[in-house]
N, CA, C and O atoms as a Tinker XYZ file with bonds, in Angstrom:
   516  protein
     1  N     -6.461000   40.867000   14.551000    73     2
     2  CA    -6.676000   39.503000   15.033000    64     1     3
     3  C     -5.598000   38.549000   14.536000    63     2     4     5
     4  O     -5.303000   37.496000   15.101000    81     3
     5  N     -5.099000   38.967000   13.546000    73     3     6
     6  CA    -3.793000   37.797000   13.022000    64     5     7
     7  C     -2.793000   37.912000   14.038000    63     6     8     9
     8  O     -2.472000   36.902000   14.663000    81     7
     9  N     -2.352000   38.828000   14.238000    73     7    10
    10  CA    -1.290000   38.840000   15.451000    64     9    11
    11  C     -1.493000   37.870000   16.545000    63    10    12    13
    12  O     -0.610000   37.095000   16.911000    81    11
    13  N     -2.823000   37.938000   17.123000    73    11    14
    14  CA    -3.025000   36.774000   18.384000    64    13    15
    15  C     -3.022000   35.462000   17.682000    63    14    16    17
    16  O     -2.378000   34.567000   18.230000    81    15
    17  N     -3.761000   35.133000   16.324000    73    15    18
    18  CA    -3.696000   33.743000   15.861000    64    17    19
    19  C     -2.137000   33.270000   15.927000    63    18    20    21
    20  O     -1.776000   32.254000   16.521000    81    19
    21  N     -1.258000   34.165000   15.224000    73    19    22
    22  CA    -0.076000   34.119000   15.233000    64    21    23
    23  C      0.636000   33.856000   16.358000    63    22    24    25
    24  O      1.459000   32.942000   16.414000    81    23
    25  N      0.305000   34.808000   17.534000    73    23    26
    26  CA     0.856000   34.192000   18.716000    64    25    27
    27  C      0.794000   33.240000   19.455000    63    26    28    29
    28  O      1.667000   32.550000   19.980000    81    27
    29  N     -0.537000   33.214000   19.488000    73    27    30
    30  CA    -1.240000   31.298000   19.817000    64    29    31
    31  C     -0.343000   30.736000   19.135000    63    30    32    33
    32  O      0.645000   30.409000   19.792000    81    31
    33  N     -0.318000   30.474000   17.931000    73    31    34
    34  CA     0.276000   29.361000   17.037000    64    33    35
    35  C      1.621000   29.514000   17.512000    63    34    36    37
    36  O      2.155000   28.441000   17.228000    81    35
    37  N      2.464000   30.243000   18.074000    73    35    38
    38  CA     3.959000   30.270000   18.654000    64    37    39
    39  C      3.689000   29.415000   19.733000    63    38    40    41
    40  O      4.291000   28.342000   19.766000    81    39
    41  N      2.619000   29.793000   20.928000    73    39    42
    42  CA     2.570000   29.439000   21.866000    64    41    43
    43  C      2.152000   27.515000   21.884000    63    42    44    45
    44  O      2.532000   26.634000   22.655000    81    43
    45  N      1.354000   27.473000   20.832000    73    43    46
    46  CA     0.782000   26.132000   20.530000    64    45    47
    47  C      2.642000   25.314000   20.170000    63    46    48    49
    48  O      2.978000   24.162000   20.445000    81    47
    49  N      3.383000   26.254000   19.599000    73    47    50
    50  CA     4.960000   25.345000   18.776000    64    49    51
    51  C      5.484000   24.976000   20.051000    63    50    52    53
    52  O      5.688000   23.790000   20.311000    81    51
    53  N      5.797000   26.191000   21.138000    73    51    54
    54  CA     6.077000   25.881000   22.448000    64    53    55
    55  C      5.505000   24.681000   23.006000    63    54    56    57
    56  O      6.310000   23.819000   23.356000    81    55
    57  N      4.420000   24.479000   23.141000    73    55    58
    58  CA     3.480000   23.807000   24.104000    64    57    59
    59  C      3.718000   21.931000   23.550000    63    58    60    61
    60  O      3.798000   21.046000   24.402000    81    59
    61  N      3.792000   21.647000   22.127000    73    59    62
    62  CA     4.633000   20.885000   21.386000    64    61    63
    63  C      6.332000   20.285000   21.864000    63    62    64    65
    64  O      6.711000   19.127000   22.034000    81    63
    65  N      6.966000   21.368000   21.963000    73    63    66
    66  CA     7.998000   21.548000   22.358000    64    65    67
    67  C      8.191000   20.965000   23.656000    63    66    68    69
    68  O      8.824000   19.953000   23.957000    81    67
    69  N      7.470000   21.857000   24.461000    73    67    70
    70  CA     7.650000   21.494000   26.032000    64    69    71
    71  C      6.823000   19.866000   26.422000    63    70    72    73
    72  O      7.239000   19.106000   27.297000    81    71
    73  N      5.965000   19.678000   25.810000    73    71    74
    74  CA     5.126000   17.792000   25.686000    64    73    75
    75  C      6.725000   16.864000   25.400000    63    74    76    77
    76  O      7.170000   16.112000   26.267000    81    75
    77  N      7.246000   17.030000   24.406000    73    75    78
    78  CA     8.092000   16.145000   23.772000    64    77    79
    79  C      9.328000   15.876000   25.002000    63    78    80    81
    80  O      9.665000   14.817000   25.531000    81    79
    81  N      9.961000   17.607000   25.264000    73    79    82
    82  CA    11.261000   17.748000   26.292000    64    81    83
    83  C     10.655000   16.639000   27.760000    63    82    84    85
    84  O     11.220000   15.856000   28.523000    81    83
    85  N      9.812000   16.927000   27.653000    73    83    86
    86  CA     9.115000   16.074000   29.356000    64    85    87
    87  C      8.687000   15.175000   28.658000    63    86    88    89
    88  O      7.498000   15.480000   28.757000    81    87
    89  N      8.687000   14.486000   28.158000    73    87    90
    90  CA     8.834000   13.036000   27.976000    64    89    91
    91  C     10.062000   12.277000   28.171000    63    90    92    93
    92  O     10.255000   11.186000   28.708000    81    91
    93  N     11.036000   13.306000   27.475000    73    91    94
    94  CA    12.501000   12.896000   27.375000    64    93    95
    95  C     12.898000   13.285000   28.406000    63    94    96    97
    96  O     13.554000   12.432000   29.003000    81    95
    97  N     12.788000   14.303000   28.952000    73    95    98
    98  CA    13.809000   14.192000   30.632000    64    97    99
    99  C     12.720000   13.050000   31.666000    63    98   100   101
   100  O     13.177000   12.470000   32.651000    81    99
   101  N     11.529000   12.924000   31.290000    73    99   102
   102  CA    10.962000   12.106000   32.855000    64   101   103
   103  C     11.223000   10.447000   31.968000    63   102   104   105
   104  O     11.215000    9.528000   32.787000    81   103
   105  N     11.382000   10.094000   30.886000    73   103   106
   106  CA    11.644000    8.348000   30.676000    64   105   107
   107  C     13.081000    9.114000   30.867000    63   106   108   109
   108  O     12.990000    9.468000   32.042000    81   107
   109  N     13.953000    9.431000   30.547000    73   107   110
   110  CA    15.928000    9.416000   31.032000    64   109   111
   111  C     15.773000    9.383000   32.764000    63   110   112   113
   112  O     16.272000    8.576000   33.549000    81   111
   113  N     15.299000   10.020000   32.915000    73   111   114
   114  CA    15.167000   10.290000   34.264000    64   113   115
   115  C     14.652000    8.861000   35.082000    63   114   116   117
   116  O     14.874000    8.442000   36.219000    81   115
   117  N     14.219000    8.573000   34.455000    73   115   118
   118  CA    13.281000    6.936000   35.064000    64   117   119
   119  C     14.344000    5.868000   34.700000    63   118   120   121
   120  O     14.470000    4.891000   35.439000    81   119
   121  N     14.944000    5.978000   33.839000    73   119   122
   122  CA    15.558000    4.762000   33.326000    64   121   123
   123  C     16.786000    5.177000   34.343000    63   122   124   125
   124  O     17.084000    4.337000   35.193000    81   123
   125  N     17.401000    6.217000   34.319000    73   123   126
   126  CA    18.151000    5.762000   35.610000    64   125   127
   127  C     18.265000    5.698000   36.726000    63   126   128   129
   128  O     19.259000    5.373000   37.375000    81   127
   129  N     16.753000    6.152000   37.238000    73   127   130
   130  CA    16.602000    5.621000   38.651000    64   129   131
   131  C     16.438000    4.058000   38.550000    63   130   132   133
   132  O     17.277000    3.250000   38.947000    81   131
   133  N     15.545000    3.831000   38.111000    73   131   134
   134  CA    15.658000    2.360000   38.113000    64   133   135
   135  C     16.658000    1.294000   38.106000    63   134   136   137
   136  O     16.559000    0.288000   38.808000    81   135
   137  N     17.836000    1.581000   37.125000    73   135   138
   138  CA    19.158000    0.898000   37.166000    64   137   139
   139  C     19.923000    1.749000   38.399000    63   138   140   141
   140  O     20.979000    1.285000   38.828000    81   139
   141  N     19.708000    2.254000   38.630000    73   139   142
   142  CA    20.363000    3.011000   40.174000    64   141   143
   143  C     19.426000    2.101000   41.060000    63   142   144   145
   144  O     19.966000    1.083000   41.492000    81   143
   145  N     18.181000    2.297000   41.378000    73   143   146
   146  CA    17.904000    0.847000   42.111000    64   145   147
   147  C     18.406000    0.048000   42.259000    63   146   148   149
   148  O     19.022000   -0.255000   43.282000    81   147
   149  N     18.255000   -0.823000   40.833000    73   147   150
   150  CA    18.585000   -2.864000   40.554000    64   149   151
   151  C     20.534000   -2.537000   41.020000    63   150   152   153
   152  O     21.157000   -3.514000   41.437000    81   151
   153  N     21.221000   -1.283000   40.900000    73   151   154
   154  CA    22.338000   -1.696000   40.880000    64   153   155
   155  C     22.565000   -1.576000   42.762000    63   154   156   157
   156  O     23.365000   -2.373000   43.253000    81   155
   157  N     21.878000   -0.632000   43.660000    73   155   158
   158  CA    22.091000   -0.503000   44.615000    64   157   159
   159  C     21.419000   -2.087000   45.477000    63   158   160   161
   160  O     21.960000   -2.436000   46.526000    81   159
   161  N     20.311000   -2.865000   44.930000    73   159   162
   162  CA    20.056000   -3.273000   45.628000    64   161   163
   163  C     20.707000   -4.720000   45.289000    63   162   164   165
   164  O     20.221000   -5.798000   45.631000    81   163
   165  N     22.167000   -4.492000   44.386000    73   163   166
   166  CA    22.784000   -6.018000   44.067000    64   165   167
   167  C     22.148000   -6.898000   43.155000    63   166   168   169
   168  O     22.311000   -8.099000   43.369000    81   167
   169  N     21.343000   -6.501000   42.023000    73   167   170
   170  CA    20.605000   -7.486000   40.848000    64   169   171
   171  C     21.216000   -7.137000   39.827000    63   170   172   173
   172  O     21.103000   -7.863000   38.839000    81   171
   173  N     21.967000   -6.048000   39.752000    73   171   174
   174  CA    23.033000   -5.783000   38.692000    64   173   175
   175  C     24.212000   -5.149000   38.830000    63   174   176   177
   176  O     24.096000   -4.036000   39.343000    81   175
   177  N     25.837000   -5.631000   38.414000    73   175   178
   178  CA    26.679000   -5.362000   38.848000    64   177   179
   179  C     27.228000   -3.867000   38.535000    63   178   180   181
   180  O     27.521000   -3.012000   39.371000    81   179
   181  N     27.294000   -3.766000   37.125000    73   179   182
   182  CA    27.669000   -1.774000   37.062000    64   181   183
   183  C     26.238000   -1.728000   35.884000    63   182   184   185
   184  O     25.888000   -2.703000   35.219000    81   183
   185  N     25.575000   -0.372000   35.848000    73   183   186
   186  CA    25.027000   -0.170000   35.178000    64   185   187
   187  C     25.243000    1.492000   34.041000    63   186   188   189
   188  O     24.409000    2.247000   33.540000    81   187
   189  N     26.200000    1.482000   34.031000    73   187   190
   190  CA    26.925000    2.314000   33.120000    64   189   191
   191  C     26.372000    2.653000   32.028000    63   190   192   193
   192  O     26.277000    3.845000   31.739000    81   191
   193  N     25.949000    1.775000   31.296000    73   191   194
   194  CA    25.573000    2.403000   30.031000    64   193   195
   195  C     24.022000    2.428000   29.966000    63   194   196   197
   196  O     23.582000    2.877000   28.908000    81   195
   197  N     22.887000    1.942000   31.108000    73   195   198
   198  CA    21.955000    2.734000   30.722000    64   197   199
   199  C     21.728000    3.910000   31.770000    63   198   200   201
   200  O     20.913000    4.828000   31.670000    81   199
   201  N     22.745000    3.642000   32.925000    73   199   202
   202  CA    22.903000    5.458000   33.475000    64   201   203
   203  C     23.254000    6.352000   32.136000    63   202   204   205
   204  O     22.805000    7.498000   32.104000    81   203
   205  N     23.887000    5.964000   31.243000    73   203   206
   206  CA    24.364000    6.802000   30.263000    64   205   207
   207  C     23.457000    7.067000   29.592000    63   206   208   209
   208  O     23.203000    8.267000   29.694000    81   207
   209  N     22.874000    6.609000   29.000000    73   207   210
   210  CA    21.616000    6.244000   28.404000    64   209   211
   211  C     20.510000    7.400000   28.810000    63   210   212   213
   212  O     20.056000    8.237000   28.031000    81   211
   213  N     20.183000    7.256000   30.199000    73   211   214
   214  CA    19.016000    8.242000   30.854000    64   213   215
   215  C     19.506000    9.537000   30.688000    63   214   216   217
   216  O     18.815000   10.342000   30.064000    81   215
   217  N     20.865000    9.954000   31.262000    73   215   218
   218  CA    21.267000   11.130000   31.107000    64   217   219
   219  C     21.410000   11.882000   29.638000    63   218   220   221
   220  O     21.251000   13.078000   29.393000    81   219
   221  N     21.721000   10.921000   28.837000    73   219   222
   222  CA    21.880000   11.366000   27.480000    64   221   223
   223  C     20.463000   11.806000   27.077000    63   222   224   225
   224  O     20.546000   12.872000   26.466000    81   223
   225  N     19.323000   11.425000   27.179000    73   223   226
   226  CA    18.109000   11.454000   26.734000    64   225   227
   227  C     17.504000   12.517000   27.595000    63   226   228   229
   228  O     16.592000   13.057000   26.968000    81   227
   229  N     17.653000   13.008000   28.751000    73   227   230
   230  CA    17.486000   14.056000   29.979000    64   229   231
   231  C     18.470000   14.923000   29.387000    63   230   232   233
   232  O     18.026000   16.071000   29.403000    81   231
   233  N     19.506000   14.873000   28.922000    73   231   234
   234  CA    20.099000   16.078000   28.521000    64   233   235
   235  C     19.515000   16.462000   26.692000    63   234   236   237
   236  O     19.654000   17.605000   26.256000    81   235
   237  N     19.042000   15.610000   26.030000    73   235   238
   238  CA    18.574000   15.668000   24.523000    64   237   239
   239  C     17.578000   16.518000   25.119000    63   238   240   241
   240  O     17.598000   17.643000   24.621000    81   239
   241  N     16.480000   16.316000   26.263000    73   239   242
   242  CA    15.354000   17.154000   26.196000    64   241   243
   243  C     15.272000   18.481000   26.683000    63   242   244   245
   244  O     14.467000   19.326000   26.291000    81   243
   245  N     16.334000   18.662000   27.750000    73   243   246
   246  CA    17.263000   20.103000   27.907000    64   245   247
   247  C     17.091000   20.883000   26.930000    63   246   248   249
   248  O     16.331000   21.825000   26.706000    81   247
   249  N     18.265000   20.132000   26.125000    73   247   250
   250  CA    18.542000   20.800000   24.764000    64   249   251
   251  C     17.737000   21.217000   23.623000    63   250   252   253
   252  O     17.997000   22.220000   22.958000    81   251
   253  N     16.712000   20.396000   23.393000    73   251   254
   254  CA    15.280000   20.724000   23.414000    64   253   255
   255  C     14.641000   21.601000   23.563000    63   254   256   257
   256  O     14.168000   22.309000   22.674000    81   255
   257  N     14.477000   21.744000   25.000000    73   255   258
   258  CA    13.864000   22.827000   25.289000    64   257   259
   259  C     14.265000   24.311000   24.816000    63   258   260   261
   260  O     13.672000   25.181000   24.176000    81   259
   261  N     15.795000   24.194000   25.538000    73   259   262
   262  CA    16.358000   25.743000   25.118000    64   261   263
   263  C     16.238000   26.291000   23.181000    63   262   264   265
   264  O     16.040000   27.361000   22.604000    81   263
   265  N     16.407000   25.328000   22.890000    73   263   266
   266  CA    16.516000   25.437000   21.380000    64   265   267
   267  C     14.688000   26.221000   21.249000    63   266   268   269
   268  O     14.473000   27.412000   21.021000    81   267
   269  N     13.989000   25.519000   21.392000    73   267   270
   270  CA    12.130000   25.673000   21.776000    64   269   271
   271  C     12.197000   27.363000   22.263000    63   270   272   273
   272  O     11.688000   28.246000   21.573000    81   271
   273  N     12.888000   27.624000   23.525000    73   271   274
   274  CA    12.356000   28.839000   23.864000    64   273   275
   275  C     12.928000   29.702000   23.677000    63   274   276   277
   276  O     12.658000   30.672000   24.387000    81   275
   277  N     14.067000   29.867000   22.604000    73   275   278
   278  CA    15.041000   30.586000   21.721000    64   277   279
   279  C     14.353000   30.931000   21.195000    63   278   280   281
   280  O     14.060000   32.112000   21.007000    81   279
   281  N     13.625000   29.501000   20.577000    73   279   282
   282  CA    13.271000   30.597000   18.434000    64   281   283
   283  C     12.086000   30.810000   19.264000    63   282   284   285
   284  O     11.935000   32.028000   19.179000    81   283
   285  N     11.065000   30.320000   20.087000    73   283   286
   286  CA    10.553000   31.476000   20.698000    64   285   287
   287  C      9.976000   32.988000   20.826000    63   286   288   289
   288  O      9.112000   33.672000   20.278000    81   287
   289  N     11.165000   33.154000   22.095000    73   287   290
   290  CA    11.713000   34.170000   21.954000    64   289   291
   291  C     11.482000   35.409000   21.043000    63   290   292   293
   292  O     10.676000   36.339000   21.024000    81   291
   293  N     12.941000   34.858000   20.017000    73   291   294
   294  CA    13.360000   35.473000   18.670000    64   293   295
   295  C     11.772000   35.788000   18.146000    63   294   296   297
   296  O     11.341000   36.932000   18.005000    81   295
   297  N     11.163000   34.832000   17.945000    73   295   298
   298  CA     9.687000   34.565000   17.169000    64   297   299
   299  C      8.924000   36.108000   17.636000    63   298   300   301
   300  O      8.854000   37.162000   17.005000    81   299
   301  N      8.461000   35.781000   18.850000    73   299   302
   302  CA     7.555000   37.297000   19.685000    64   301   303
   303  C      8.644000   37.970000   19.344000    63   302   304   305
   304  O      8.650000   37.750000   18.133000    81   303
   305  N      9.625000   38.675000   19.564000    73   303   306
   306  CA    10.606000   39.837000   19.283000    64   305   307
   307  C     10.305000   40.225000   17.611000    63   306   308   309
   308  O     10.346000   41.345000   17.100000    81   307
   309  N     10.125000   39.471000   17.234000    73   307   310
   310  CA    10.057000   39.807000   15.199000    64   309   311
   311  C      8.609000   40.114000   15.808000    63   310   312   313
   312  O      8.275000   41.217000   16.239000    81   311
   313  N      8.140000   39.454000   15.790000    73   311   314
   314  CA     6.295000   39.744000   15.812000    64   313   315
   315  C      6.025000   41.208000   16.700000    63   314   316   317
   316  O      5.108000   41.969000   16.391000    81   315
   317  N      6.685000   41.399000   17.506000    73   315   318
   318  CA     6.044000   42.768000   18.370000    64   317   319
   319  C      7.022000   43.656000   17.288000    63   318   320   321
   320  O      6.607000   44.719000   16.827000    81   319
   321  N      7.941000   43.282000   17.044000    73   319   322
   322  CA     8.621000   44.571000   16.175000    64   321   323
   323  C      7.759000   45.070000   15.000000    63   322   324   325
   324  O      7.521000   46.236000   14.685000    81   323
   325  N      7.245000   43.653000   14.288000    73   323   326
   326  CA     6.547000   44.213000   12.844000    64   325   327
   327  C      5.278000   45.021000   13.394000    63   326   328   329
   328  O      4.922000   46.059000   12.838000    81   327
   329  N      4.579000   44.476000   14.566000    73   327   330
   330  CA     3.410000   45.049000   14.766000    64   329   331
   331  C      3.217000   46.931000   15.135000    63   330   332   333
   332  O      2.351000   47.758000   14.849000    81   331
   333  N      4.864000   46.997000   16.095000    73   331   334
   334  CA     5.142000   48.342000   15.903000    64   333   335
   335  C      5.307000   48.660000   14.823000    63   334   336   337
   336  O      4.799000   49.721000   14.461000    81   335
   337  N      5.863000   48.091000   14.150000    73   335   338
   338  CA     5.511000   48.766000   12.483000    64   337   339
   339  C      4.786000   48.903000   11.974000    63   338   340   341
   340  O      4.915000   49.936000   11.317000    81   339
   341  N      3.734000   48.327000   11.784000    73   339   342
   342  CA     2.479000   48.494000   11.242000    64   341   343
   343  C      1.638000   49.772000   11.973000    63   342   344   345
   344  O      1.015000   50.693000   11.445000    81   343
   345  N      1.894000   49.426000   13.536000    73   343   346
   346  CA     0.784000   50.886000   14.608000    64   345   347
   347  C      1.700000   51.958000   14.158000    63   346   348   349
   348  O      0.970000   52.941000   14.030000    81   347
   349  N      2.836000   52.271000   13.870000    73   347   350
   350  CA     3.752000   53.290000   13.239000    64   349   351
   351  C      3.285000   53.986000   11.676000    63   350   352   353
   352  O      3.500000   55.149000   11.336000    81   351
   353  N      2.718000   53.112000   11.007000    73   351   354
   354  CA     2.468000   53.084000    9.783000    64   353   355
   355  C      0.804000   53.693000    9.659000    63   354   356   357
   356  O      0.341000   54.205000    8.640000    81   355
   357  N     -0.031000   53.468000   11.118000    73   355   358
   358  CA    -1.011000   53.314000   11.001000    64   357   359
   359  C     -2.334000   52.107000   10.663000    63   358   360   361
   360  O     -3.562000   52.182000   10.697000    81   359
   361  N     -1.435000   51.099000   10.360000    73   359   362
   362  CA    -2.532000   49.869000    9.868000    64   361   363
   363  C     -2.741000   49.305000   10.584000    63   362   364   365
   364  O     -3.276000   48.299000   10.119000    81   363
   365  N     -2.650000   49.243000   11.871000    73   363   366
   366  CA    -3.307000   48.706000   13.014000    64   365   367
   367  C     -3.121000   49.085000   14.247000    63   366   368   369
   368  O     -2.025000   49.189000   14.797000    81   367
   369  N     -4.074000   49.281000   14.674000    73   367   370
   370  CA    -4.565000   49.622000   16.021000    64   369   371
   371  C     -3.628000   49.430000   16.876000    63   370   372   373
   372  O     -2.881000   48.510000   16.541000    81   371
   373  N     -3.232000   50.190000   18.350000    73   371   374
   374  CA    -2.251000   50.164000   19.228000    64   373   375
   375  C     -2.775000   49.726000   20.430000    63   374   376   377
   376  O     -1.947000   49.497000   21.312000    81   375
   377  N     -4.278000   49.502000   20.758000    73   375   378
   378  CA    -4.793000   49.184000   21.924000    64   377   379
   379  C     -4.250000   47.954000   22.891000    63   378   380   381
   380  O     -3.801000   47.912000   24.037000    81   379
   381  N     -4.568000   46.780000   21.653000    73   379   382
   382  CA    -4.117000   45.702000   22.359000    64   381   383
   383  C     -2.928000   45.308000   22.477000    63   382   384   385
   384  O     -2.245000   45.531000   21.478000    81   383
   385  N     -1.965000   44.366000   24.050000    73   383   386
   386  CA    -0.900000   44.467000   24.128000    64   385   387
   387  C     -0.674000   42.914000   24.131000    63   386   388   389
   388  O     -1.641000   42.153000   24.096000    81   387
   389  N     -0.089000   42.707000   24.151000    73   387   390
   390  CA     0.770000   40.816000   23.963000    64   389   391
   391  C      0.678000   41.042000   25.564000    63   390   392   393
   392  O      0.743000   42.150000   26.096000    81   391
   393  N      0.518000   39.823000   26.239000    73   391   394
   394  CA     0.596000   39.729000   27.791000    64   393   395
   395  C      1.665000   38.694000   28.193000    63   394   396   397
   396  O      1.994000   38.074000   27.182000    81   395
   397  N      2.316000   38.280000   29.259000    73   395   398
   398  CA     3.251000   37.687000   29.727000    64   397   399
   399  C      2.873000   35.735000   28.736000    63   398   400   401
   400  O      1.760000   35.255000   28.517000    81   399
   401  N      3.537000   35.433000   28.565000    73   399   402
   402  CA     3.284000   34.142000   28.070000    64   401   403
   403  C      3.691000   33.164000   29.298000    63   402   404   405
   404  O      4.756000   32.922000   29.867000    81   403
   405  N      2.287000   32.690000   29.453000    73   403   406
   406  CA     2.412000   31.735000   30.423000    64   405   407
   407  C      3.174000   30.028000   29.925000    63   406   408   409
   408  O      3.589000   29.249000   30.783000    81   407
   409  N      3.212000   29.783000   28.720000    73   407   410
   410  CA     3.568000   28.753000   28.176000    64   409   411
   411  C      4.974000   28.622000   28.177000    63   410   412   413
   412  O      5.615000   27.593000   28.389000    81   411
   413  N      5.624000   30.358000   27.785000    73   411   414
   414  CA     7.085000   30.322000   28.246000    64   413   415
   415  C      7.805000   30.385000   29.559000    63   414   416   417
   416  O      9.017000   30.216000   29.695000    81   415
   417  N      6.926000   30.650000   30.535000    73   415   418
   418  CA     7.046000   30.623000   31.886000    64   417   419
   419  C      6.913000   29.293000   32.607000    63   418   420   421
   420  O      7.057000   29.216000   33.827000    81   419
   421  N      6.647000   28.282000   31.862000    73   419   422
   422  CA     6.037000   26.811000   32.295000    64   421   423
   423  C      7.284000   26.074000   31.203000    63   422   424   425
   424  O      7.659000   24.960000   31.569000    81   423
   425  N      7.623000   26.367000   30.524000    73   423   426
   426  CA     9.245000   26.420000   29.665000    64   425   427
   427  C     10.085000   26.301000   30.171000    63   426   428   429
   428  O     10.744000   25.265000   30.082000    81   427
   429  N     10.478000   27.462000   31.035000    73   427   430
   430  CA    11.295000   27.861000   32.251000    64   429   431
   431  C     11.409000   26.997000   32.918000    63   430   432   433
   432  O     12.281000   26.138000   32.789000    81   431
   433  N     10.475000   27.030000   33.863000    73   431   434
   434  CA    10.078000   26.190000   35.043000    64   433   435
   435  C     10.918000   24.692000   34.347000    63   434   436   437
   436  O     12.032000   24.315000   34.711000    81   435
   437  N     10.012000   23.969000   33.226000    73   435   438
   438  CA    10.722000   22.770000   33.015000    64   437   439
   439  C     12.065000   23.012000   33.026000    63   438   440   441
   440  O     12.722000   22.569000   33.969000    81   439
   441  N     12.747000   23.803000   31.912000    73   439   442
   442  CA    14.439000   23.869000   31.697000    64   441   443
   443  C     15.038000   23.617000   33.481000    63   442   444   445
   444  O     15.774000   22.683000   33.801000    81   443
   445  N     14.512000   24.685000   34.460000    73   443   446
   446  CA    14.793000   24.718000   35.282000    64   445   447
   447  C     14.708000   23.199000   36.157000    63   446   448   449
   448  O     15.579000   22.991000   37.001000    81   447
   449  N     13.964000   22.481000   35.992000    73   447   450
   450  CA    13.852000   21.220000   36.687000    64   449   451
   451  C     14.354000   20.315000   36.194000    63   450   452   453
   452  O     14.589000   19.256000   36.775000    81   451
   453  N     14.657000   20.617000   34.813000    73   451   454
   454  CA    15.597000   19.198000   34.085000    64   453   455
   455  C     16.790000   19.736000   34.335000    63   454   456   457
   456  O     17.572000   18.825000   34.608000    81   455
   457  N     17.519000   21.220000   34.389000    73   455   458
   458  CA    18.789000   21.141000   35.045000    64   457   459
   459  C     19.462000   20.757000   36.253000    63   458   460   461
   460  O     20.641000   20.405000   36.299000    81   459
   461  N     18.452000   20.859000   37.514000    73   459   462
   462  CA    18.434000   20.516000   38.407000    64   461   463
   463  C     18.789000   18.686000   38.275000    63   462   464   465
   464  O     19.806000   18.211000   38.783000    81   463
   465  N     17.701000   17.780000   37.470000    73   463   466
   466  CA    17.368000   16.723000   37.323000    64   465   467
   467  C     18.919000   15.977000   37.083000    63   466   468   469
   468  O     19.332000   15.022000   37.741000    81   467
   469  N     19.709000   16.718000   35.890000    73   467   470
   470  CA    20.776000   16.471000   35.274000    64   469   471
   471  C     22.182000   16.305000   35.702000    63   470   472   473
   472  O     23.079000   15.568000   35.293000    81   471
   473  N     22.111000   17.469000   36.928000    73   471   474
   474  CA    23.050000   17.903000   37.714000    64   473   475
   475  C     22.890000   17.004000   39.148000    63   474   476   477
   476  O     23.672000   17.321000   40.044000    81   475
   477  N     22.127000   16.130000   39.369000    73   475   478
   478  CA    21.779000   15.623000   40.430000    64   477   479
   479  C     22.250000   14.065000   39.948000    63   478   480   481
   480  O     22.850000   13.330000   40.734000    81   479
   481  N     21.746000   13.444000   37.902000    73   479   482
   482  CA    22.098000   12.431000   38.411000    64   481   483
   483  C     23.787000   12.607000   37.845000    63   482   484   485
   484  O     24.592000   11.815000   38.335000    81   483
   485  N     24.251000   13.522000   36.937000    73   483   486
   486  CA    25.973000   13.205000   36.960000    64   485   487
   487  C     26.825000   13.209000   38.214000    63   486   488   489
   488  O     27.593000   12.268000   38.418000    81   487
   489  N     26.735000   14.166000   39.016000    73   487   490
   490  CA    26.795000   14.606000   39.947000    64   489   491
   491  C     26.742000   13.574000   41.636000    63   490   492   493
   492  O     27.549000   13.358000   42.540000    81   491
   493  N     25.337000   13.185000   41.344000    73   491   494
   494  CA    24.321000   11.900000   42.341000    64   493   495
   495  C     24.533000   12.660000   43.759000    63   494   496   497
   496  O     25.055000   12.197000   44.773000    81   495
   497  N     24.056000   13.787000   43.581000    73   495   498
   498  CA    23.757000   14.646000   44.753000    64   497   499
   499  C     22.136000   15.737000   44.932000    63   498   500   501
   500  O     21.630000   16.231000   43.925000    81   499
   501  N     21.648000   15.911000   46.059000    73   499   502
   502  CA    20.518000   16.248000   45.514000    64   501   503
   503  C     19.550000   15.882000   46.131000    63   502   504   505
   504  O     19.791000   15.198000   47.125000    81   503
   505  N     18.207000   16.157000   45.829000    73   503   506
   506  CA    17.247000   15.566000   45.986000    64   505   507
   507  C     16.556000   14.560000   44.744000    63   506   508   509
   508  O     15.367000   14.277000   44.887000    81   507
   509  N     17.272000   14.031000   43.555000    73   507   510
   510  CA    17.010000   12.872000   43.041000    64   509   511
   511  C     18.060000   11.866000   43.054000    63   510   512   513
   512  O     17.845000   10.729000   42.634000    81   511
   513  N     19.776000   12.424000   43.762000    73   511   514
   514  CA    20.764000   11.548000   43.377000    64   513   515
   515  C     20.797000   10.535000   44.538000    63   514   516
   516  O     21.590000    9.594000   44.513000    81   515
């Protein structure tokens, strides 16, 4: 049973992880649509530095993320290794298996939509540029 507490508790660091990154790519993301608004619709003349601003904070939560589903990763890879060690050793049971992690798959998915997000507003092509 420690193994699953253990894995939960990875999955719970993720789930942490992925709350914080989507905060930071959807306010970057907001802050420069909005000054992309006020600047398209003539209420402000260049808005440069809080386009800079959004992207910088949309790319902090990127970065974020990947960093998040690295140690991850790394994390389950040590954990299924020791556990073969242990069913090798005999001290625990081989029945139960670790199943696809849906938390790192919803990880993904974000990384995947804040790159998209990122590349759309440097870029300003897209379906957000």
């Amino acid at each position: 049973m420690s193994f699953q507490r253990t894995r939960m508790s990875s999955d719970r660091t993720l789930m942490s992880v992925i709350r914080t990154s989507l905060s930071l790519i959807s306010f970057g993301f907001t802050i420069y649509q909005v000054f992309e608004k006020l600047r398209d619709a003539g209420t402000i003349a260049h808005a440069a530095a809080p386009r800079n601003f959004g992207v910088a904070l949309v790319a902090l939560g990127i970065a974020m993320l990947v960093i998040g589903i690295v140690y991850h990763v790394q994390f389950m890879l040590g954990l299924r290794h020791e556990r073969e060690a242990m069913k090798a050793a005999g001290l625990v049971h081989g029945e139960s298996h670790f199943p696809v992690s849906l938390t790192l798959i919803t990880a993904v998915i974000l990384l995947v939509i804040g790159v998209v997000a990122i590349i759309s507003m440097i870029f300003q092509v897209g379906p957000f540029g």
